[in-house]
N, C-alpha and C positions, 0 to 999 in steps of 0.2 A: 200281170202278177199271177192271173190265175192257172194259165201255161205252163209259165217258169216251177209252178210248186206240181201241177203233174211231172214233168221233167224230172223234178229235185226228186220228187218221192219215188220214181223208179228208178232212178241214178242208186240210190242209197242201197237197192237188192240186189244191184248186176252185183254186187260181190255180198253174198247174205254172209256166211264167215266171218269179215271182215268189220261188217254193218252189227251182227252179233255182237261180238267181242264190244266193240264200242258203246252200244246200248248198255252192255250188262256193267261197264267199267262207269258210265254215269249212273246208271241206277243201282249198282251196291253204294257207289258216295253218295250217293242221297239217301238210300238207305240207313247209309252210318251216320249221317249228320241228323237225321229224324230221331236214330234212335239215341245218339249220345246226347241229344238236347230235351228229350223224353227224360234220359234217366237222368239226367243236372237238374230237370224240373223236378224232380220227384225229390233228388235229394235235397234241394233246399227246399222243397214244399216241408219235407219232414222235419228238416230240425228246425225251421221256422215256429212250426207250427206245434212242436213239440216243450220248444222253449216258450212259446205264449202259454199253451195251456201246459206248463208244468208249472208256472210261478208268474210270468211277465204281464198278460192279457194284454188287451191291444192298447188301453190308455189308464195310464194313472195322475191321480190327485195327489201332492202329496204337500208338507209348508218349505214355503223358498228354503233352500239352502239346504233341505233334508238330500238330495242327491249327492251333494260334491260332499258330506259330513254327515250322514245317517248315526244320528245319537237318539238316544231317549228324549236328550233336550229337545230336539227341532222337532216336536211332534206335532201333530196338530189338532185341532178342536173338534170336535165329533157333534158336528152343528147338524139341526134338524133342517133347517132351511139348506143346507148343501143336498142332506138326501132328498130333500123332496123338488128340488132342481131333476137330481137325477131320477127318479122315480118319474117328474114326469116329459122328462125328453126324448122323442120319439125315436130318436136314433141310437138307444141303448139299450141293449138287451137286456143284459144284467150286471151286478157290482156287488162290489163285498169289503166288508171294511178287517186292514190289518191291522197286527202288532207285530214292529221289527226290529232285533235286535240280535248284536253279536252276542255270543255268552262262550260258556264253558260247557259241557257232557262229562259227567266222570261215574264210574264204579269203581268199587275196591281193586280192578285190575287194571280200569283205564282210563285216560280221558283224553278228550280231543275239542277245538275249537269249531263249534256249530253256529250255524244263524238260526236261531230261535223266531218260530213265527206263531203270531199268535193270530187264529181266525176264527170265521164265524161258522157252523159248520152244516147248516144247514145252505147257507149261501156259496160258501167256499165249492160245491159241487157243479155251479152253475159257471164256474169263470176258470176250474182246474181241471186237470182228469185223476188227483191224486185218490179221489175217495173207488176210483176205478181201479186204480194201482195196487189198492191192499191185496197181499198174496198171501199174509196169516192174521190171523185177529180179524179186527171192524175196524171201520172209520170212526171217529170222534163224534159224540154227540153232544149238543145243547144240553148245559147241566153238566158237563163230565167236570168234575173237580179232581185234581192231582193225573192225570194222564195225559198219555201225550202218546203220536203214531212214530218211528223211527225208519228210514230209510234200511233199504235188505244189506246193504254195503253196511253200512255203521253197526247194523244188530249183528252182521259177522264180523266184524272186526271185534269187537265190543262182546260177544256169545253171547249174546240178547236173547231170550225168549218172550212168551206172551207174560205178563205178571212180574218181569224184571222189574227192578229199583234202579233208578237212575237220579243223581241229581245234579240241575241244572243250576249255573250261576250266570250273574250279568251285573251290571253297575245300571241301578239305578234312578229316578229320575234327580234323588240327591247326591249321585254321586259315590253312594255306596253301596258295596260288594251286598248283590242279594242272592240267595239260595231255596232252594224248595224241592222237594221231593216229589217225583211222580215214577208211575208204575206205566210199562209197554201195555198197550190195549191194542197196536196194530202194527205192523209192519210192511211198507209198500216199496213198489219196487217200477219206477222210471223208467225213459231210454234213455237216463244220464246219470251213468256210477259216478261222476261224482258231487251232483247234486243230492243222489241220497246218502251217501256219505257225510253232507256236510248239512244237512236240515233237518229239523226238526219243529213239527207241528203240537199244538196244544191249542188251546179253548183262548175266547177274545179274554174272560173275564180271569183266567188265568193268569193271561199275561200281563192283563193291568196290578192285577196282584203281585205278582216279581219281580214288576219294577215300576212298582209305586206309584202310578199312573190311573187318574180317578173315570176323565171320561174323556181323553187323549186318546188319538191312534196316529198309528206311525203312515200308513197313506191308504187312497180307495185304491181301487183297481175295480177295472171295466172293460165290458167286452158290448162289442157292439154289432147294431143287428145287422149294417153292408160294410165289409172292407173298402168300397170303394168309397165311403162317405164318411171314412178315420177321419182326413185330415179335417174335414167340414167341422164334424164334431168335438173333435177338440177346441176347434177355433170356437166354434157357440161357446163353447164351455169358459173357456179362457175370458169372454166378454160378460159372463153372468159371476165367475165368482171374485171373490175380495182379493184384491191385489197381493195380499202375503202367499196366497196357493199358487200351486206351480200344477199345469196341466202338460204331460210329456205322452207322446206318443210311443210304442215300444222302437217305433225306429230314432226316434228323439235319446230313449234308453239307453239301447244297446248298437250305440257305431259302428261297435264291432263286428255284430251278426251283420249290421247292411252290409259292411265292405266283405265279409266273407260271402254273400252271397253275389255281391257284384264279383267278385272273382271266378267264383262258378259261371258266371257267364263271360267271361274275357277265357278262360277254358273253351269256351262251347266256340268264341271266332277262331281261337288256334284250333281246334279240329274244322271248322271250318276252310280255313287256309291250306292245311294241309292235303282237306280232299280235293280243294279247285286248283291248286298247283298240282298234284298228278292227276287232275282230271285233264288238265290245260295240255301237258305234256302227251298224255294218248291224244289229245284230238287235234293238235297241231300236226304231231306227227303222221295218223291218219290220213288227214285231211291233203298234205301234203305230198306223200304216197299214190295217193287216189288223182291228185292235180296231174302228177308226172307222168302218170301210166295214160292220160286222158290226155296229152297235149298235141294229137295231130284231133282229136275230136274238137277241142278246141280250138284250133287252127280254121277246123272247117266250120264251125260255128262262126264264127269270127269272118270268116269268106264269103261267107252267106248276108254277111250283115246283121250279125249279133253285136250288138256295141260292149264297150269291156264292161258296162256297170251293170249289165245285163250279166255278164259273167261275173260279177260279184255279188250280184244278188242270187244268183243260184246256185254258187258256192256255197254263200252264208246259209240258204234256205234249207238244201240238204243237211247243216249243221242243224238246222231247227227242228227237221223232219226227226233227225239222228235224236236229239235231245228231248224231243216231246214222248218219243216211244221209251226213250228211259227215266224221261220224269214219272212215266204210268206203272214203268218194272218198279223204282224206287220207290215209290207209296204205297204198291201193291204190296213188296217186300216188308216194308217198315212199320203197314198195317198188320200182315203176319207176325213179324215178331213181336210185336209191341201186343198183340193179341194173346200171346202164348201169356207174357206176363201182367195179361189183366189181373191177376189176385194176386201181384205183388211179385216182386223179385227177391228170393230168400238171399241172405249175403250170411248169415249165420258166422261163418269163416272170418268176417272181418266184423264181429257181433263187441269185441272189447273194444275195438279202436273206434268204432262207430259211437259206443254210449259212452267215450271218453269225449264227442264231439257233440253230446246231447240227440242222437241219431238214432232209432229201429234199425233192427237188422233186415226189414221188411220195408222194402222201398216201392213206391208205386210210379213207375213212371205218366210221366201225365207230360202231352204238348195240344198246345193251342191252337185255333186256325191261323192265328196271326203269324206264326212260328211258322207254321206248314209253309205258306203265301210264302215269306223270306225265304224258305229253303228252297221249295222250289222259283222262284225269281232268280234268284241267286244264282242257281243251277244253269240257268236256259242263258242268263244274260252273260256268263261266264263262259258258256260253251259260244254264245254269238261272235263278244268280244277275240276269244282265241282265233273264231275261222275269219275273222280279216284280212290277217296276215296270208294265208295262204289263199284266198279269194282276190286276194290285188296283186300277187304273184302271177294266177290264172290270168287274169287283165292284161298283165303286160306282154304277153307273149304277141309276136307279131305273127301273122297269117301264112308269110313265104314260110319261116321257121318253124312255123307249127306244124306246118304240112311237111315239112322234109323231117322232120322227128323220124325216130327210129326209135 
């Protein structure tokens, strides 16, 4: 074996041209696939993670049947023995207890349907990035009575300033239309227009006072200290508290976001497929070029007493020589690029249709080793499988005819 691969690996130079060209057609596809799986990682890293910490977090508590019919009615009990569960389980970072409900927004000019949340606000910083978000005014503090922070989309539509009058309605815990007056003390601004268009923040003890709610909250929400120990934690959780609480994880939450991210990656095998089918196509055809131009060498091989699986193994082997030297251009290539945009890739250009998707326009691509291993695997085992074909081609020529070639 160790013959056949000095052989293979000077075979591969008698035409350097040729051997070029080939390397560089595997190692930009593996380049593309590194970096288009880089930037699919980045984009769903971002709105994954943009939508947890804008409002989701990784787990919430909330009472049976609050998810399918979120009312004031299915609230739940704001039991000391649930915080101090949480307080002391070692796989939580931190929590924060809501108030949620649909309501109304109106001024003398305008009004629009918002989800009123009502939080804690010293806690609310530990599980959001909203109090980061503020671009005019302050965050909300402990004690604020009649204020509330408004998303930059709703204060523009809305000509919101700091000190604006706004009031807020909602139905309830009996059922009746309640109203209250609060003054803008902040304005923040997301990567999703239209979650700040449609939210609105105020104080816990606010919210129990607009809708009649004495020591009820609408759900916890929780962030924890390994993603990789989400599901674990929930499942503890599930077994400690009272059967009417519902413990959902954000992929429990949001189906939606999983399968959009599962698509991002059914994206990443169609470019996949499409660079190992024209990779397949150069190196069949290569490969095959290079057989025809060799068949009285082969002939004489064979005359010599090379057996044919001899000459399929060193068909296939110069494919591996071939593919190893472009697995090293592709990583080299794909670490350069992917290097240029260590501090982010600006997409500014595609800045509305992104925070219409909960997305930055500032994308980090990020790949794995595990990722890498596949691509490259992939790569070699895809250029193997094509030089078969033209390696049992090589084989079958018989010695008289190889030799009388021309």
């Amino acid at each position: 074996m160790g013959t056949l691969f000095k052989i293979a690996w000077r075979n591969i130079w008698r035409n350097t041209r040729r051997t070029v060209i080939l390397v560089l057609a595997i190692g930009i596809g593996l380049m593309g696939i590194i970096v288009t799986e880089a930037f699919m990682n980045g984009m769903e890293n971002n709105m994954v993670q943009n939508i947890i910490r804008s409002s989701l977090g990784h787990i919430q508590i909330y009472a049976k049947g609050f998810d399918e019919n979120p009312v004031v009615e299915r609230s739940m009990g704001d039991s000391p023995e649930l915080l101090t569960i949480l307080d002391n389980h070692p796989g939580i970072k931190n929590y924060s207890r809501r108030i949620r409900a649909m309501g109304l927004i109106s001024n003398p000019e305008h009004s629009r349907g918002v989800m009123i949340v009502g939080i804690e606000p010293s806690r609310e910083p530990h599980i959001t990035y909203i109090e980061h978000s503020i671009v005019d005014g302050r965050y909300l503090r402990e004690g604020d009575t009649g204020r509330l922070i408004v998303g930059k989309k709703l204060a523009d539509e809305f000509e919101l300033e700091l000190g604006s009058k706004v009031v807020l309605m909602a139905q309830d815990l009996e059922k009746d239309i309640a109203s209250g007056a609060y003054r803008v003390v902040g304005i923040f601004r997301t990567d999703s227009s239209e979650f700040d268009k449609a939210t609105v923040f105020i104080t816990l003890p606010d919210a129990r006072k607009l809708l009649s709610l004495s020591e009820q909250i609408s759900k916890i929400v929780i962030v924890v200290n390994d993603l990789r120990q989400l599901v674990a934690v929930a499942g503890g959780l599930r077994t400690k508290l009272e059967f009417d609480l519902m413990v959902h994880t954000w992929e429990e939450i949001e189906p939606v976001l999983v399968r959009i991210v599962e698509l991002y990656g059914q994206f990443t095998y169609i470019v996949y497929l499409i660079v190992f089918v024209a990779m397949a196509f150069g190196i069949i055809n290569t490969m095959l070029m290079v057989i025809f131009e060799r068949v009285r060498e082969m002939g004489v091989m064979m005359a010599l007493g090379i057996r044919p699986i001899q000459i399929v193994l060193l068909v296939i082997l110069e494919t591996v020589c071939i593919g190893i030297v472009g697995l090293c251009l592709g990583n080299l290539l794909g670490a350069f690029f992917l290097g240029i945009f260590h501090n982010g890739m600006d997409l500014s250009f595609l800045a509305e249709g992104m925070e219409y998707w909960g997305m930055s326009h500032i994308i980090f691509p990020s790949i794995g080793l595990d990722n890498l291993l596949i691509a490259n695997l992939s790569t070699i085992v895809t250029a193997i499988i094509i030089s078969i074909y033209p390696a049992i081609r090589a084989a079958r020529f018989r010695p008289v005819e190889a030799l009388r070639h021309h």
